[in-house]
N, CA, C and O atoms as a CHARMM CRD file, in Angstrom:
* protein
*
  340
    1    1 UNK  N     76.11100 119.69400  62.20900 PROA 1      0.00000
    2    1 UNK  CA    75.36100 120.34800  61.17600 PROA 1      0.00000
    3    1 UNK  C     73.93000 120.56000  61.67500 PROA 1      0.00000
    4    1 UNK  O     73.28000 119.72000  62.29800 PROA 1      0.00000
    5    2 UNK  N     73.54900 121.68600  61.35500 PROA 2      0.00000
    6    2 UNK  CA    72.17700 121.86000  61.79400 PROA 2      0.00000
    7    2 UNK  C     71.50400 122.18200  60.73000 PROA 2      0.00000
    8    2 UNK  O     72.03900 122.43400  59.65100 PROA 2      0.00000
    9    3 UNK  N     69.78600 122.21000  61.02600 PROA 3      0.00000
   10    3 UNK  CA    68.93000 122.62700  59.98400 PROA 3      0.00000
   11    3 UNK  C     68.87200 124.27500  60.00600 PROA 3      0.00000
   12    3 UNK  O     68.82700 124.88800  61.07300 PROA 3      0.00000
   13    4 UNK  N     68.87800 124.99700  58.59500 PROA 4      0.00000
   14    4 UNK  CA    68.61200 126.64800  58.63200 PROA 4      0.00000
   15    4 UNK  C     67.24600 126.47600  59.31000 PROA 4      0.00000
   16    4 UNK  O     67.37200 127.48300  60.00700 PROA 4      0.00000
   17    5 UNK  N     65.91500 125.95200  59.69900 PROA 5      0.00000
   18    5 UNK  CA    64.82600 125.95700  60.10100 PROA 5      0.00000
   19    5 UNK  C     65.23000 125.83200  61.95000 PROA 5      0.00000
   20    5 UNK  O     64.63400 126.42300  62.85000 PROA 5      0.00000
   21    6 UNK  N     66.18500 125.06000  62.06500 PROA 6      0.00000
   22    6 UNK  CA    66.14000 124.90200  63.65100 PROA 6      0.00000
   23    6 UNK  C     67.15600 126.48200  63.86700 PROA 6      0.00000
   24    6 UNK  O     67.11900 127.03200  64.96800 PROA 6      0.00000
   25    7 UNK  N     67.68500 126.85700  63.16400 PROA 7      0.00000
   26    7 UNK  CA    68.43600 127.85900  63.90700 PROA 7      0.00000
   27    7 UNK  C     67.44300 129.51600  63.58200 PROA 7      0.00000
   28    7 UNK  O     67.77000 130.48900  64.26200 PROA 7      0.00000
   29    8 UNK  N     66.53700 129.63900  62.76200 PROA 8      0.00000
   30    8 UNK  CA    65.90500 130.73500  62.29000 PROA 8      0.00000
   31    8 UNK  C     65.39400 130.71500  63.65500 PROA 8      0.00000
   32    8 UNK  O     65.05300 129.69000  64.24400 PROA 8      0.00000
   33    9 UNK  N     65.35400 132.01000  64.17400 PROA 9      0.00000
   34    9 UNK  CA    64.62500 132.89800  65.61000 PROA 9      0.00000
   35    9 UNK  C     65.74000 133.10400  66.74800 PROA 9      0.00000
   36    9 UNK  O     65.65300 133.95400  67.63500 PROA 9      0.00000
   37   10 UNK  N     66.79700 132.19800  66.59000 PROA 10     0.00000
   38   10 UNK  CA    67.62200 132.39000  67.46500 PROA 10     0.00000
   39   10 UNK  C     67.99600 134.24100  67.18800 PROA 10     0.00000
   40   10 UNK  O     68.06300 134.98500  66.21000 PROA 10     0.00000
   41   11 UNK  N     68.15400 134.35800  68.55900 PROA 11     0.00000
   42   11 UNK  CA    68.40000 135.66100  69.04200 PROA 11     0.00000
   43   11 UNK  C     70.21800 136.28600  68.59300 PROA 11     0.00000
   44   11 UNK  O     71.25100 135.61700  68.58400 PROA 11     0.00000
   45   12 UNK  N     70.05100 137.62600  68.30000 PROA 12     0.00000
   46   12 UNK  CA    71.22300 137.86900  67.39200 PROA 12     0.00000
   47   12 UNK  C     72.19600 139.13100  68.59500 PROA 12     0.00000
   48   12 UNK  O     71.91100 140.31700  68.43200 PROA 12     0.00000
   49   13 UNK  N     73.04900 138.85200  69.48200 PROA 13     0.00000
   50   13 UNK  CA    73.84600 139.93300  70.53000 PROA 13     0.00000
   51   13 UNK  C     74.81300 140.59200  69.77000 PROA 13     0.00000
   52   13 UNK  O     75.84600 139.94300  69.60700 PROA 13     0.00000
   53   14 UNK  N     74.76300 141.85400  69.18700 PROA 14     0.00000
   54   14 UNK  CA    75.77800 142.35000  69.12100 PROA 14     0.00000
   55   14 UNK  C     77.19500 142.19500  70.38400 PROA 14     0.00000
   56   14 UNK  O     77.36800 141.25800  71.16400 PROA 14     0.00000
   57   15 UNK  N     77.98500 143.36000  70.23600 PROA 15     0.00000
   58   15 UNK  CA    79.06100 143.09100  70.91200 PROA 15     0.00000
   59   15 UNK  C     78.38400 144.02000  72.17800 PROA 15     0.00000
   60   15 UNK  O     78.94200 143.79800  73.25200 PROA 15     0.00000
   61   16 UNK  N     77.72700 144.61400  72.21300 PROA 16     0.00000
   62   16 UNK  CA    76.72400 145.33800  73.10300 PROA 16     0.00000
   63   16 UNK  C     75.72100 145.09200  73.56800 PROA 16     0.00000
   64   16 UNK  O     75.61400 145.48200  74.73000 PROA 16     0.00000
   65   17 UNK  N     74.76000 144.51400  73.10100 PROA 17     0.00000
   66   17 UNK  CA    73.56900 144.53100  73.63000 PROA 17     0.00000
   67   17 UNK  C     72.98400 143.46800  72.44800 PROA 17     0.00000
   68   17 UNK  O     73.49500 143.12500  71.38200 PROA 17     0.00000
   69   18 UNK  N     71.50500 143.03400  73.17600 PROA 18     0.00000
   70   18 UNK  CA    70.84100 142.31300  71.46000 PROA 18     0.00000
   71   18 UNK  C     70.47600 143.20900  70.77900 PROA 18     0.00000
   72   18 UNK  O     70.30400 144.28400  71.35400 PROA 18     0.00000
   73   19 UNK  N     70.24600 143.14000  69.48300 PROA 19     0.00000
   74   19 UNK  CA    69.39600 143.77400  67.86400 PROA 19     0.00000
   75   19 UNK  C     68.94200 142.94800  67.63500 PROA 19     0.00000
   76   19 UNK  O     69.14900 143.12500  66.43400 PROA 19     0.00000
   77   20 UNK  N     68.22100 141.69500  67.65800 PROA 20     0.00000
   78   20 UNK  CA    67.35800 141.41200  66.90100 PROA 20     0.00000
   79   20 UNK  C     67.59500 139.50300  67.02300 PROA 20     0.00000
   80   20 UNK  O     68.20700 138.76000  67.79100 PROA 20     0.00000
   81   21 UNK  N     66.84700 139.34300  65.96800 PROA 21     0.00000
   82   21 UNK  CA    67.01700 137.29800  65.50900 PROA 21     0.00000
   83   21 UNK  C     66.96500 137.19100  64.50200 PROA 21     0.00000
   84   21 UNK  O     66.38000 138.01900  63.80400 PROA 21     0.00000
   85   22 UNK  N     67.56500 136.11100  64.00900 PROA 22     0.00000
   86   22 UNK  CA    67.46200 135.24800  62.30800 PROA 22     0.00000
   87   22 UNK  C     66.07700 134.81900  61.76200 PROA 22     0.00000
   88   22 UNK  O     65.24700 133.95900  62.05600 PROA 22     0.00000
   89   23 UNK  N     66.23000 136.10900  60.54300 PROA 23     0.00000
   90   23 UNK  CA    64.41100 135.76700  60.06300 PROA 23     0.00000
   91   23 UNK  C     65.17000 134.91300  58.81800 PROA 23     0.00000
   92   23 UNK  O     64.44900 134.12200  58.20900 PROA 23     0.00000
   93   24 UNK  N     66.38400 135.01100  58.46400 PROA 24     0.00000
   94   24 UNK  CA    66.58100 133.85300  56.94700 PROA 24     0.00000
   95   24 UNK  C     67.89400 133.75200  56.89400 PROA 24     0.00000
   96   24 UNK  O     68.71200 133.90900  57.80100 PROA 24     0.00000
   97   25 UNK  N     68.13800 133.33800  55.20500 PROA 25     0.00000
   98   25 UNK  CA    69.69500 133.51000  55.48500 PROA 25     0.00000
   99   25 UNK  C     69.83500 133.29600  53.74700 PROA 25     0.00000
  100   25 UNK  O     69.04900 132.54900  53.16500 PROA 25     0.00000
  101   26 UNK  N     70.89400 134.02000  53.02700 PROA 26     0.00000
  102   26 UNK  CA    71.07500 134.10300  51.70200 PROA 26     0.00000
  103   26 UNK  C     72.67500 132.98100  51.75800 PROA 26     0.00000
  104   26 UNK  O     73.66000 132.84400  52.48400 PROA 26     0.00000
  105   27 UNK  N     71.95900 132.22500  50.16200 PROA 27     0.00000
  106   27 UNK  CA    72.48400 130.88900  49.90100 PROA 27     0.00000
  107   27 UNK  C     73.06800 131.78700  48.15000 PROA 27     0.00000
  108   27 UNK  O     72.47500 132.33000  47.21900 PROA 27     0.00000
  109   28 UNK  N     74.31000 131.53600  48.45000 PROA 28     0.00000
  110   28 UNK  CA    75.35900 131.00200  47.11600 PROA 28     0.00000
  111   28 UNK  C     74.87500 129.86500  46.41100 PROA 28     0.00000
  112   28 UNK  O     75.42500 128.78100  46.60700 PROA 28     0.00000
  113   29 UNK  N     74.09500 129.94300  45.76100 PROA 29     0.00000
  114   29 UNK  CA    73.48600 128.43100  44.87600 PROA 29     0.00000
  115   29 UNK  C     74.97900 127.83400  44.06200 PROA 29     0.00000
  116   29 UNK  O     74.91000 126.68700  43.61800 PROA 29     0.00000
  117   30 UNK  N     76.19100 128.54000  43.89000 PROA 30     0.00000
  118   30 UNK  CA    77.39400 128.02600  43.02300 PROA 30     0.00000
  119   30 UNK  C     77.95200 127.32700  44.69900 PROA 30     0.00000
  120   30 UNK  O     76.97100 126.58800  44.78400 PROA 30     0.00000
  121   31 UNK  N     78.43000 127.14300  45.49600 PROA 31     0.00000
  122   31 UNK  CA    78.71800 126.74100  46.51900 PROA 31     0.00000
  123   31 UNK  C     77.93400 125.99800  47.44400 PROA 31     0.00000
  124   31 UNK  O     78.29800 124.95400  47.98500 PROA 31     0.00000
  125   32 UNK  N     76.81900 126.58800  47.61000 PROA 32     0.00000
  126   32 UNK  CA    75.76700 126.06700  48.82100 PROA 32     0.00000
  127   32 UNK  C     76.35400 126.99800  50.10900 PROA 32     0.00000
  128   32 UNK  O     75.73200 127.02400  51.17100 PROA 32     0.00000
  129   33 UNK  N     77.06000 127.42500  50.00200 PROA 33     0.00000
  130   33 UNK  CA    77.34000 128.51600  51.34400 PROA 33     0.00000
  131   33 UNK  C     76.00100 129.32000  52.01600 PROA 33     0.00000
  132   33 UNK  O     74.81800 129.39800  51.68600 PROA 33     0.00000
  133   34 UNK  N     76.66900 129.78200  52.93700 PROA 34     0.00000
  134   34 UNK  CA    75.40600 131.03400  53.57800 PROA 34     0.00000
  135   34 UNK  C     76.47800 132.19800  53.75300 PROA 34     0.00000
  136   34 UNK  O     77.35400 132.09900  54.61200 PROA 34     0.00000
  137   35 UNK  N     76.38400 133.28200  52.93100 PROA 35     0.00000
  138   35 UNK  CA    77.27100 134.03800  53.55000 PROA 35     0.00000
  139   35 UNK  C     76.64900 135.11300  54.31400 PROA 35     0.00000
  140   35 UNK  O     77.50200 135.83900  54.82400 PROA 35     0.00000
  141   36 UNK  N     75.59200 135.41800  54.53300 PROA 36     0.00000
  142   36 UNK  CA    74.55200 136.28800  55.25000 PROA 36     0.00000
  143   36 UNK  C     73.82400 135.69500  55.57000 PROA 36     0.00000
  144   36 UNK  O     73.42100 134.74700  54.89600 PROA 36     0.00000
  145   37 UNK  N     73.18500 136.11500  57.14100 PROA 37     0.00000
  146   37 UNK  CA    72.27000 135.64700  57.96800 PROA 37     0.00000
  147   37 UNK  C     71.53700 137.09100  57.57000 PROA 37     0.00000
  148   37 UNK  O     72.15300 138.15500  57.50700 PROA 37     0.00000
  149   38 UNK  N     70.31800 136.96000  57.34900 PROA 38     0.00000
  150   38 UNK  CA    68.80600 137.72500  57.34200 PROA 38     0.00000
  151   38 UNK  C     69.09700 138.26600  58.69700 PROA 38     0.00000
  152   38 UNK  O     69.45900 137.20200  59.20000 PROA 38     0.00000
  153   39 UNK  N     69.21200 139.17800  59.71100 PROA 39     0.00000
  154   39 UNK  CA    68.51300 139.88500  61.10700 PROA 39     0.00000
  155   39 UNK  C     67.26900 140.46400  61.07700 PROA 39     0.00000
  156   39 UNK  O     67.11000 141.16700  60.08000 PROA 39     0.00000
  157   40 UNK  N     66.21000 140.40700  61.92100 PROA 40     0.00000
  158   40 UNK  CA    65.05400 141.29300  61.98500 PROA 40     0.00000
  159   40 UNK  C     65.08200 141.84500  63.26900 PROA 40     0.00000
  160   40 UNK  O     65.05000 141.19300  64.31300 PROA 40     0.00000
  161   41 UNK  N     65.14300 143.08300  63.16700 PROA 41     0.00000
  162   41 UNK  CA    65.84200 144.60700  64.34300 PROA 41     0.00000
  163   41 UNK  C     63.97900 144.91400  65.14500 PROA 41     0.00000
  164   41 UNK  O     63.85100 145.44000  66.25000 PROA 41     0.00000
  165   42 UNK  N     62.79700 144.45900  64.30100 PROA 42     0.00000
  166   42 UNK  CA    61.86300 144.92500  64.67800 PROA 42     0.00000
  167   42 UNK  C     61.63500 145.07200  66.22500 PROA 42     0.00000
  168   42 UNK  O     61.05900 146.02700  66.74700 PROA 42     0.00000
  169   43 UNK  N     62.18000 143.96600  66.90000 PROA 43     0.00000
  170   43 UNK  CA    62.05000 143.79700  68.85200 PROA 43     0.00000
  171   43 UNK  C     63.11000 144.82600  69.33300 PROA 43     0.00000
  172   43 UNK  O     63.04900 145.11000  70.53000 PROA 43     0.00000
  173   44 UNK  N     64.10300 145.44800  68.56200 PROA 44     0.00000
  174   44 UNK  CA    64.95300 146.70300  68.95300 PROA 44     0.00000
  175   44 UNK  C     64.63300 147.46300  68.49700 PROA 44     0.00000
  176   44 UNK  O     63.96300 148.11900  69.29500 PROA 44     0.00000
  177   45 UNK  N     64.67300 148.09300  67.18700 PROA 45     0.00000
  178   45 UNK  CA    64.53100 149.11400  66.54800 PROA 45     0.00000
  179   45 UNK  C     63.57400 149.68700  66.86800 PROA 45     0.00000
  180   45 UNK  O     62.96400 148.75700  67.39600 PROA 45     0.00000
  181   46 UNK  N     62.59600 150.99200  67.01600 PROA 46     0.00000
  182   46 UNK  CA    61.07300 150.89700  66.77600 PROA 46     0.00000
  183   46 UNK  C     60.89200 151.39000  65.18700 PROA 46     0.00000
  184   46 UNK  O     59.81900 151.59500  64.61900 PROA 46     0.00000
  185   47 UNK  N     61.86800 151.48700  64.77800 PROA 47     0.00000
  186   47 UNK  CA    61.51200 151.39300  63.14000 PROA 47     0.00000
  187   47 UNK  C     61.63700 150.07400  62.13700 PROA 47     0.00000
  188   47 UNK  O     61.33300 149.97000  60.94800 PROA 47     0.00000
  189   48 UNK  N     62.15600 149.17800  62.99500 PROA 48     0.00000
  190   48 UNK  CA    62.48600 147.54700  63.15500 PROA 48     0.00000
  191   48 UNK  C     62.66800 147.34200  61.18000 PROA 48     0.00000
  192   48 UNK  O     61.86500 147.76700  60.34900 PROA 48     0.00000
  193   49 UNK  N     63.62900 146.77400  60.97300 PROA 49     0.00000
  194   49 UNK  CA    63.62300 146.43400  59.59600 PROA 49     0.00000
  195   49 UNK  C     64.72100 145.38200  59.40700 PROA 49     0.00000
  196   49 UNK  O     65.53100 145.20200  60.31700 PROA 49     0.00000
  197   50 UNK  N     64.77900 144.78100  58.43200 PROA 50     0.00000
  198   50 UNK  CA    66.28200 143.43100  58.40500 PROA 50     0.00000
  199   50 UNK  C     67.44700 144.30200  57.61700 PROA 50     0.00000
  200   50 UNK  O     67.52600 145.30700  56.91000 PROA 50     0.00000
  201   51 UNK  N     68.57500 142.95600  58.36800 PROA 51     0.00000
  202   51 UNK  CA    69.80600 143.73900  57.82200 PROA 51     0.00000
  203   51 UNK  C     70.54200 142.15000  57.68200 PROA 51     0.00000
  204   51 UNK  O     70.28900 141.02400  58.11100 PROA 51     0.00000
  205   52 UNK  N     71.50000 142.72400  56.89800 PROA 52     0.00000
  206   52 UNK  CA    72.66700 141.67900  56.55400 PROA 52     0.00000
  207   52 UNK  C     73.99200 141.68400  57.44700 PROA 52     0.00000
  208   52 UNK  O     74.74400 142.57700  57.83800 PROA 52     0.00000
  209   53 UNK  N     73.95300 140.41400  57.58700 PROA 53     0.00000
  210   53 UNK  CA    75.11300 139.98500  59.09800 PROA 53     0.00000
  211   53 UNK  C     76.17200 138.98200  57.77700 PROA 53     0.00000
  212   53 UNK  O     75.69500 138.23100  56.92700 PROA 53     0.00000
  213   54 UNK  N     77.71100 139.30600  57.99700 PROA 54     0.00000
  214   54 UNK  CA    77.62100 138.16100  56.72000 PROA 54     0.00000
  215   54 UNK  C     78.48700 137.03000  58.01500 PROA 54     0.00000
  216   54 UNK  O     78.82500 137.25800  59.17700 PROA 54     0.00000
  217   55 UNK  N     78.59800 135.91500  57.22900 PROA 55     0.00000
  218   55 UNK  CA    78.73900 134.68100  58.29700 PROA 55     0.00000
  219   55 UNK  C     80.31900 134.86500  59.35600 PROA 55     0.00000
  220   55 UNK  O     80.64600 134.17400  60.32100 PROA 55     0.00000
  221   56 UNK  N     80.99500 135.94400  58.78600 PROA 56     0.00000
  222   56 UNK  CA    82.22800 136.00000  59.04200 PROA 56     0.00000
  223   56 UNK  C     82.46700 136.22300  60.40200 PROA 56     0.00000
  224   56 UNK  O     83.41100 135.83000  61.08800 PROA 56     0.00000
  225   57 UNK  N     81.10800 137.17000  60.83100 PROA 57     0.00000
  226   57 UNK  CA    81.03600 138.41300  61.43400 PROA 57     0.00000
  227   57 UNK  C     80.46200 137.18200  63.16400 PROA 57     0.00000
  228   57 UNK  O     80.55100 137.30900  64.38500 PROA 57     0.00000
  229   58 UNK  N     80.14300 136.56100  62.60000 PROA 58     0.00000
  230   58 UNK  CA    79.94400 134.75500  63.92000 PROA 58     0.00000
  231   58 UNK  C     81.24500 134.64500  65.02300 PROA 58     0.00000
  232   58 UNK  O     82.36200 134.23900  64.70000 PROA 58     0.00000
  233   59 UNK  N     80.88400 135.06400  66.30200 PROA 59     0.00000
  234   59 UNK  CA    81.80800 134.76900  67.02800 PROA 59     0.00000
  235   59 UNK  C     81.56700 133.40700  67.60500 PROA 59     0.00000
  236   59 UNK  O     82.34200 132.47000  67.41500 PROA 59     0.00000
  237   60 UNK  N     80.58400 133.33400  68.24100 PROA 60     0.00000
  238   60 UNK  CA    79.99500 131.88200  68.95100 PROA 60     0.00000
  239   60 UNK  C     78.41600 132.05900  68.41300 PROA 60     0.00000
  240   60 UNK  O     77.79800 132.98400  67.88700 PROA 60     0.00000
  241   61 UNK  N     78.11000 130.78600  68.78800 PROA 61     0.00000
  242   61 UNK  CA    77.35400 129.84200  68.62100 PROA 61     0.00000
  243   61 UNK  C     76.64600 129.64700  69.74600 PROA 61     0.00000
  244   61 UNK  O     77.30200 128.90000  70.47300 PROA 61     0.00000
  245   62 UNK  N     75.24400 130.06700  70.43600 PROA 62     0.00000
  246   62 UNK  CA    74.91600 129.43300  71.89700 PROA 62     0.00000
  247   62 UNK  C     73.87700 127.94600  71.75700 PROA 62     0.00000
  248   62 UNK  O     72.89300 127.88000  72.49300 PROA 62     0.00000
  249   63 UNK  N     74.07400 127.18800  71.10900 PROA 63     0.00000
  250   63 UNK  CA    72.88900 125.97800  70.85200 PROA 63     0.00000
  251   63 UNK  C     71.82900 125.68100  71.70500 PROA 63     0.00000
  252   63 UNK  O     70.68400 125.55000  71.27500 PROA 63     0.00000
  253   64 UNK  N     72.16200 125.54700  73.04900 PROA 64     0.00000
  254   64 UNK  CA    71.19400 125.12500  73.70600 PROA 64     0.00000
  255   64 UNK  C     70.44500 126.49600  74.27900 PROA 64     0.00000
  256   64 UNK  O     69.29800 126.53600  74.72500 PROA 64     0.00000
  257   65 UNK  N     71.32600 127.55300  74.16600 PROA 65     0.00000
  258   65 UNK  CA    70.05500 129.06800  74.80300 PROA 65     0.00000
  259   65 UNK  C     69.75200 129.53500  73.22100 PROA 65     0.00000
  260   65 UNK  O     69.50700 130.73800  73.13700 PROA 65     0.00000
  261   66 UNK  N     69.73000 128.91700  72.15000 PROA 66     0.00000
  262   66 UNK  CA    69.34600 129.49900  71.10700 PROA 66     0.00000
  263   66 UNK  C     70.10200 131.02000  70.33500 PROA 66     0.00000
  264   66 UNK  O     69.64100 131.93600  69.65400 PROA 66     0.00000
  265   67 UNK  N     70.87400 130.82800  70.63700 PROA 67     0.00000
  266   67 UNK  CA    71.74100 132.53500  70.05400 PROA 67     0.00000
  267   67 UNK  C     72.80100 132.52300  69.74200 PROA 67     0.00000
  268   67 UNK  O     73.58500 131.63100  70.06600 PROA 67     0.00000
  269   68 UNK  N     73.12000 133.61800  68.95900 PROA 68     0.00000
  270   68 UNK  CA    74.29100 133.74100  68.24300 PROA 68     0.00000
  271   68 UNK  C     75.21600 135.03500  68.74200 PROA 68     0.00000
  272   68 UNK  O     74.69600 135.58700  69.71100 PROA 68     0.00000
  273   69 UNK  N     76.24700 135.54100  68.38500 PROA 69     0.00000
  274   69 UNK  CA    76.98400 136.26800  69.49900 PROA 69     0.00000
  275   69 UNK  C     77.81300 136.96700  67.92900 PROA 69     0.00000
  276   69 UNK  O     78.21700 136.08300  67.17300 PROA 69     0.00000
  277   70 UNK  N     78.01600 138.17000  67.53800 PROA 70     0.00000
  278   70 UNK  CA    78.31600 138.81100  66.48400 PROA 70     0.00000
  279   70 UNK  C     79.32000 140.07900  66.66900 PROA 70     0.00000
  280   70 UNK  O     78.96400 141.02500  67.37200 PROA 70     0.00000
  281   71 UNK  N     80.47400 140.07300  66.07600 PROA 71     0.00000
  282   71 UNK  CA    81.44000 140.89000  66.79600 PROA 71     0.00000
  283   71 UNK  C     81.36300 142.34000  65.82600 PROA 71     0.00000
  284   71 UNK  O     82.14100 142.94600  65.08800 PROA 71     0.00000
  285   72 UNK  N     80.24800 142.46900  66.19500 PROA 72     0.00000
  286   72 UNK  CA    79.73500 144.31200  65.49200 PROA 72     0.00000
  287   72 UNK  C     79.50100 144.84600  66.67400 PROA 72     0.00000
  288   72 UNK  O     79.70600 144.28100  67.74800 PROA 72     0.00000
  289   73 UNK  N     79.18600 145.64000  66.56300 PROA 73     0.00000
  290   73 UNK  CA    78.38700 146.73500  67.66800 PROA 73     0.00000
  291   73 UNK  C     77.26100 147.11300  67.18200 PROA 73     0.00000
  292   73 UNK  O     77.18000 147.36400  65.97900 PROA 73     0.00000
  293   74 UNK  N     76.25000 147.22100  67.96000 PROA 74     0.00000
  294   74 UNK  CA    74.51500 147.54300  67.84900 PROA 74     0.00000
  295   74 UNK  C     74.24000 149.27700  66.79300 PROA 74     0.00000
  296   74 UNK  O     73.28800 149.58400  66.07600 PROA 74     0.00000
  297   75 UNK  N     75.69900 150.18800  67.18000 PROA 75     0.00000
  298   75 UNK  CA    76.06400 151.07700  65.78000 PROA 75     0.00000
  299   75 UNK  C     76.01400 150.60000  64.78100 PROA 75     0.00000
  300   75 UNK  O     74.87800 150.74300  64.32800 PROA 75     0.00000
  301   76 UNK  N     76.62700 150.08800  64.14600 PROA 76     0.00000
  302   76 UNK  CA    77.21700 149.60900  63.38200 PROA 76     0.00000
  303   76 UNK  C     75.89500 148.97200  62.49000 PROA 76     0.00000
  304   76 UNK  O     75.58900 149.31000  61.34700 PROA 76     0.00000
  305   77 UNK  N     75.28800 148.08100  63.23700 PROA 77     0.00000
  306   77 UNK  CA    73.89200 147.30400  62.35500 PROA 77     0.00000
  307   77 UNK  C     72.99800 148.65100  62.85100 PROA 77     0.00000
  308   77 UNK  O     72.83500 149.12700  61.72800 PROA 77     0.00000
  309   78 UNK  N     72.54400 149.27100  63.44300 PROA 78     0.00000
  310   78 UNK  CA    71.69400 150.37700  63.61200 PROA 78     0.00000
  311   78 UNK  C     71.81800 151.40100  62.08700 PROA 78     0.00000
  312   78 UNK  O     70.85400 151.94500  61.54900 PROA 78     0.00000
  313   79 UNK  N     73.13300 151.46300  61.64900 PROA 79     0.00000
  314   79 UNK  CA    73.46700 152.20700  60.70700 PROA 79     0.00000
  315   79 UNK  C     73.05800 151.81800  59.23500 PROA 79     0.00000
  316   79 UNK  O     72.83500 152.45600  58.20700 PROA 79     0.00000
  317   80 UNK  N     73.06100 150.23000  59.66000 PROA 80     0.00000
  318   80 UNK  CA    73.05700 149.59100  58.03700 PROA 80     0.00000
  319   80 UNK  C     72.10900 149.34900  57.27200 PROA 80     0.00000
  320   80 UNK  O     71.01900 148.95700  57.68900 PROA 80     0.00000
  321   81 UNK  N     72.39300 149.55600  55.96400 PROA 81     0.00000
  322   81 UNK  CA    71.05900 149.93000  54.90000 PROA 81     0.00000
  323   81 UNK  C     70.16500 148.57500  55.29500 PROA 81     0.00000
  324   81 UNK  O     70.62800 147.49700  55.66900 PROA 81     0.00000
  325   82 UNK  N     69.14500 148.82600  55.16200 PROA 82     0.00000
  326   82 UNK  CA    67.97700 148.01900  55.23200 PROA 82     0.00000
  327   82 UNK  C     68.22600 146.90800  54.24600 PROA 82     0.00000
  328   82 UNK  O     68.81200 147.22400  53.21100 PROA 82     0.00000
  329   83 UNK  N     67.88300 145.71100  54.40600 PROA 83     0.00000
  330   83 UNK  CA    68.00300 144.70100  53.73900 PROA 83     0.00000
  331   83 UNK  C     66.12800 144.66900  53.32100 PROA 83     0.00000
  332   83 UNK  O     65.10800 144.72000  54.00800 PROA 83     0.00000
  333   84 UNK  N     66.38300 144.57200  51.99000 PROA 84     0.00000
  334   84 UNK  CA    64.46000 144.49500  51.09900 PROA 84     0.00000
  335   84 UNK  C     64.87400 143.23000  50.19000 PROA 84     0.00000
  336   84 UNK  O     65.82100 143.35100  49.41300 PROA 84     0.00000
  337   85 UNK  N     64.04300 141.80700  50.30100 PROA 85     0.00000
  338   85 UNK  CA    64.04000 141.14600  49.34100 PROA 85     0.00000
  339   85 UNK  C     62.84600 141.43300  48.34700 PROA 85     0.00000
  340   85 UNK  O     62.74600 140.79300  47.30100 PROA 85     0.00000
């Protein structure tokens, strides 16, 4: 089990290339789940904005290089509506 604070910044690889890192992550208060990780595209995008990854979408886990590995394609989140809290 880890802390959401130790894993926020880890770096986010599509199935292509990176998009971005974990700026948060949305909590099910009826469960305590996370079913979305927050992304911030700003270090890819140059229009850089967050998007919603939902937890499903988790292939691996890199702990000690800090990153996460996501079986989308860099389309796919390039396409997706902007996440605004």
């Amino acid at each position: 089990m880890r802390s959401t604070d130790e894993v926020k910044g880890y770096e986010i690889h599509a199935t292509d290339q990176k998009i971005g890192h974990i700026d948060g992550f949305i909590l099910n208060d009826e469960d305590w789940s996370l079913p979305y990780i927050i992304v911030d595209t700003r270090n890819w995008l140059p229009s850089g904005y967050k998007v919603l990854i939902s937890h499903k979408c988790i292939e691996a886990v890199n702990w000690a290089g800090g990153s996460i590995v996501v079986n989308v394609s860099a389309k796919n989140i390039k396409e997706s509506p902007p996440f605004d809290l």
